[in-house]
N, C-alpha and C positions, 0 to 999 in steps of 0.2 A: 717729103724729102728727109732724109735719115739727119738729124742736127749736128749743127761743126762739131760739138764736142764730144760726138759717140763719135769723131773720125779722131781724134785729138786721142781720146782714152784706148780705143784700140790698137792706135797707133803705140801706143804706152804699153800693154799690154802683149803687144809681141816683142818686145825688148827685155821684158823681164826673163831673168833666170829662176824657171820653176826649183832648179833645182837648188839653189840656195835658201829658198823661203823655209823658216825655220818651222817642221815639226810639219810641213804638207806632205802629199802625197800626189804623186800626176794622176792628173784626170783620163780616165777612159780616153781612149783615140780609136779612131777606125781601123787600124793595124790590129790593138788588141780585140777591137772585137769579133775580127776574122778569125786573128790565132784563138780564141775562144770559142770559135763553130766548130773549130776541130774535136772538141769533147761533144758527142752522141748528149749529153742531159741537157747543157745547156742550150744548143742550137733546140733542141723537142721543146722543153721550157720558152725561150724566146716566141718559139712559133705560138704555142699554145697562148703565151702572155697576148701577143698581139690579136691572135685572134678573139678571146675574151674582154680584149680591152676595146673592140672595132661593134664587138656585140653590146658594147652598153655607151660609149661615147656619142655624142650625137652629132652625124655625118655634117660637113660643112657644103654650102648649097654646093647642089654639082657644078652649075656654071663655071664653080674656082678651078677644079682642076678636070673640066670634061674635057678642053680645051686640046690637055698635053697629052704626048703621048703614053704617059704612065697611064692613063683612066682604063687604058685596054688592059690591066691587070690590077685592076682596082684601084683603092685609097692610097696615096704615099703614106711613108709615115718619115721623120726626121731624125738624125743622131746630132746632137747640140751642147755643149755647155753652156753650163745656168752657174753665174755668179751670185751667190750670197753673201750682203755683207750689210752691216750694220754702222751707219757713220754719225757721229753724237754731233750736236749741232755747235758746243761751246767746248770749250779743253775741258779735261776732268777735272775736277776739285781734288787739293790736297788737303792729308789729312793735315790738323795744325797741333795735335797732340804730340806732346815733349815724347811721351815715350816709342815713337814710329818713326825718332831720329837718331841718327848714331850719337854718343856720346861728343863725337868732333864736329857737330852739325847740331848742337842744342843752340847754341847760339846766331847760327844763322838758317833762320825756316825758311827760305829762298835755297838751302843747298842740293832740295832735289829738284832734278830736270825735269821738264815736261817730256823726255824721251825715255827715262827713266821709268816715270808713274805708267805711261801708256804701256812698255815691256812688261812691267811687273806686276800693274794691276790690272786693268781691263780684260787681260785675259785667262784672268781670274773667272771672268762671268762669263758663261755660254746662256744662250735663247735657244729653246727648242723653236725648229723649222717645219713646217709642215705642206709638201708640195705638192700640189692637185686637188682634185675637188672632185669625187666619186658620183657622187650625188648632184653637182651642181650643172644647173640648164648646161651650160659650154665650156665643156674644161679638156684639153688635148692630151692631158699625160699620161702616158702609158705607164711608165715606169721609169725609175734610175738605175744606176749603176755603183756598186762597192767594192772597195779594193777587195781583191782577194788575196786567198793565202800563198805561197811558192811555189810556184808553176800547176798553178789550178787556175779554172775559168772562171770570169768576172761573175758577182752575184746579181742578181736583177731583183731590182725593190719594188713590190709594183702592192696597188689597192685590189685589183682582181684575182683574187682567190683560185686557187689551183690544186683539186685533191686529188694529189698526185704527190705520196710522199718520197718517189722516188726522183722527183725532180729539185735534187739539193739546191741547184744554183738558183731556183727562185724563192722567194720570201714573203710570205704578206709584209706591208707595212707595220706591223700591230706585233712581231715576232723580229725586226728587225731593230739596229739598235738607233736613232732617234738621229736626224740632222743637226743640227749646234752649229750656233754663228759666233764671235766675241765680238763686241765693239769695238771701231775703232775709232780714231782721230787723228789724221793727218794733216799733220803740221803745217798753215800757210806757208811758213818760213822757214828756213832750215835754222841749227842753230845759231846761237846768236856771235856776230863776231863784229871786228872793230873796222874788215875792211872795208869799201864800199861794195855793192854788191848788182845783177843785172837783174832788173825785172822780169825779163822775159827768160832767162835762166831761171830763176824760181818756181816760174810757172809752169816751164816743164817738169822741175823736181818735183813741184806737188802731185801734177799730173802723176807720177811716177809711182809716189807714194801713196797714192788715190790706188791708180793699179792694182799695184803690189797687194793692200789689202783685199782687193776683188778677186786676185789673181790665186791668191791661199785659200780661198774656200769655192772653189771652182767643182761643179758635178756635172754628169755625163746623164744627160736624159734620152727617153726617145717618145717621143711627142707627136702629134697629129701637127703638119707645119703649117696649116689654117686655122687651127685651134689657140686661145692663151692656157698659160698656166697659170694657176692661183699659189699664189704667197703667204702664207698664215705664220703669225707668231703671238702670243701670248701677251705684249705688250704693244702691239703696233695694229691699223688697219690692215686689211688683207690687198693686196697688191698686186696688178696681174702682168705677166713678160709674154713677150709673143717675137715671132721671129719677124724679120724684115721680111712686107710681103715684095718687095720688089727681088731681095734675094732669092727667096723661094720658087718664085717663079722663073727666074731665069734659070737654076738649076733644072728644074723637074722641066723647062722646053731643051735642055742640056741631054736628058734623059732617055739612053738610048731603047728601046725596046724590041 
């Protein structure tokens, strides 16, 4: 059973305004990806992706999905967004050097915000992201998706190689430009103030703010929906995400054929 607090954070999550998050971009949606079959490269590209990506993934037991009616036209495959986000586990440290304060703030080292440091520093530092696992026994990811240019079709980031230089919209991974997360730290509390204040209002704000950071660094993948995907970064374990199999299944018996 899927935990209260992935109904709490989703819940969160459809309330935010993508489009006020500062310096994002909207993720892929299934609209774009139709108006994007309409260009001849990329729909060949996508097919070809998938098909290369289906000859080296390893199939998940039939029994998962012999069941629905998709199996009479093979494997499914899934369109999803993948939240990436990095959450520090204490507030950031300030610096306490004289000269990283304004001259009207030498004498008080309390005069920057902890809302302050987190806008202006932490996203200072990006972590390269590295999503799938080529090579590895069980890994579902076909490929992602990257914004593209002004009325051109989305690009497809994917590990399986495709020599076919005339298929611009796909990309090795190794040619394209690198995933990036920034830390963040959302605030238990909101700022600090003298009136009394609600518990359970807080809790939502955090929720909120919790979101909000998941919410800005949101990619559009397409994934094998019985398979996980692997999580790699440079300073962390590798970590694996997978779809709800209770979702998934209800979809693809959903699935008309």
């Amino acid at each position: 059973m899927p935990d209260e607090h992935d109904f709490r954070l989703q819940a969160r999550l459809d309330k935010v305004d993508t489009s006020a998050l500062k310096g994002s971009k909207q993720p892929m949606t299934l609209n774009d990806l139709i108006a994007s079959m309409s260009h001849a490269p990329f729909i060949i590209g996508l097919w070809k992706t998938i098909v290369a990506a289906q000859d080296h993934i390893q199939a998940p037991p039939a029994q998962q999905f012999a069941q629905f009616p998709s199996a009479l036209v093979g494997r499914p495959v899934a369109l999803a967004h993948l939240s990436l986000a990095l959450e520090l586990a204490t507030p950031p440290m300030q610096s306490q050097a004289y000269a990283d304060y304004a001259e009207d703030e030498a004498n008080d080292v309390t005069g920057v915000s902890l809302s302050e440091t987190v806008d202006g520093e932490l996203t200072r530092y990006e972590f390269g992201i590295k999503l799938g696992d080529m090579l590895g026994h069980q890994d579902g990811l076909i490929g992602y998706f990257t914004h593209p240019e002004a009325e051109e079709a989305w690009n497809i980031v994917t590990d399986f190689s495709i020599d076919d230089l005339s298929l611009l919209s796909v990309k090795h991974t190794n040619n394209a430009p690198p995933l990036t997360v920034s830390p963040s730290y959302p605030p238990v509390l909101s700022a600090g103030t003298s009136d009394p204040f609600n518990i359970t209002d807080e809790a939502n704000n955090y929720q909120k703010r919790k979101a909000e950071a998941l919410q800005s660094s949101l990619v559009t993948v397409l994934l094998d929906p019985f398979l996980p995907i692997h999580v790699r970064s440079g300073i962390l374990p590798a970590v694996q995400v997978q779809l709800n199999r209770d979702d998934v299944e209800r979809d693809l018996q959903n699935l008309g054929v």
